[in-house]
N, C-alpha and C positions, 0 to 999 in steps of 0.2 A: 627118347632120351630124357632121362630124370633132370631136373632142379643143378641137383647136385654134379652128376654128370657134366650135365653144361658147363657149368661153373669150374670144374676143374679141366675142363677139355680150353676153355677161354683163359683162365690164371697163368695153367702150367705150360701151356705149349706153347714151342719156341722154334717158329721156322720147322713146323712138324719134324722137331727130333724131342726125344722125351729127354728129359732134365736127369739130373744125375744127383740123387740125395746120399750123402755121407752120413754113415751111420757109427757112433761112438761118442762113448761119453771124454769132457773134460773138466778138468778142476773149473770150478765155478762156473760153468756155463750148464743152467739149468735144465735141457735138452738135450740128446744126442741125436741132433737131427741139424747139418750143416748143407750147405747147398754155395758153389761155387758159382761168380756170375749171378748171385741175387743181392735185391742193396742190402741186404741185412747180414748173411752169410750164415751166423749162429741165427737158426727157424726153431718156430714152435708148432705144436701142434694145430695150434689155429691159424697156421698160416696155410695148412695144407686140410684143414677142416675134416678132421680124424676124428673117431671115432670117442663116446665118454669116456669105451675098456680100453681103448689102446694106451687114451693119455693117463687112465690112471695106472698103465702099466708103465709108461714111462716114465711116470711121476716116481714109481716106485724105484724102478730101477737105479734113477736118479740120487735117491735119497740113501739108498743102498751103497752108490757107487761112494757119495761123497761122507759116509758115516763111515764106512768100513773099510777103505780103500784108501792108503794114505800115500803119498808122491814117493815118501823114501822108505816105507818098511813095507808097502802093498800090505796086500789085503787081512787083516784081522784075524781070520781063519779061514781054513779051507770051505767049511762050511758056508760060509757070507759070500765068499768068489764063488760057490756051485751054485748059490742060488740065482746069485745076481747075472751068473750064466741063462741059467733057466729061463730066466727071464726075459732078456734079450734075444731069445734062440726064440722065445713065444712074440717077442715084440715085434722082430726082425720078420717072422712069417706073416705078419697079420699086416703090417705096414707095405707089406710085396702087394698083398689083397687089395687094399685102401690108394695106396698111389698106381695098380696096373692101369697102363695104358697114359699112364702119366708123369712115371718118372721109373727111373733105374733105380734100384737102393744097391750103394755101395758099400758091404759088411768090413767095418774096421776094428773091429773087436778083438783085441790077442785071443786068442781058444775057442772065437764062431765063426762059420764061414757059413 
């Protein structure tokens, strides 16, 4: 077992049941990564020791979501919602990879499942 293995097999588990990460972005919280029952609730990627690509994809999407995507007219153009789709559809795969064995990822994203 790796370093890193260890480390998230010791962090994340909870009475051997795997933990359950909320995946969705919200106005000002610079992550779309929430976890219920942790002290923090809004997580970062360093809490869960991800990947450089994944957090600069989250970085991304992040920036996307809160440039483009506004509370009362949504999103800018169709264009900026497909990508920032995209993204999240690539995020959400790679974060299933990165937390297996370690946590659930629960997809809250209106249009990805």
């Amino acid at each position: 077992m790796s370093l890193k293995e260890w480390w998230k097999n010791i962090m994340f588990r909870k009475n051997e049941q795997l933990r359950t990460v909320r995946f969705f972005h919200d106005y000002g919280a610079p992550w779309p990564l929430w976890e219920n029952g942790s002290d923090k609730y809004s997580m970062s990627p360093m809490d869960y020791n991800l990947s450089a690509n994944l957090t600069a994809t989250l970085r991304e999407c992040g920036e996307l979501f809160e440039k483009e995507n506004k509370p009362v007219d949504g999103w800018s153009s169709r264009d900026h919602e497909l990508r920032y789709l995209d993204l999240m559809r690539e995020a959400a795969s790679q974060l299933r990879l990165e937390l297996s064995g370690v946590a659930n990822i629960s997809i809250e994203v209106p249009g990805l499942r």
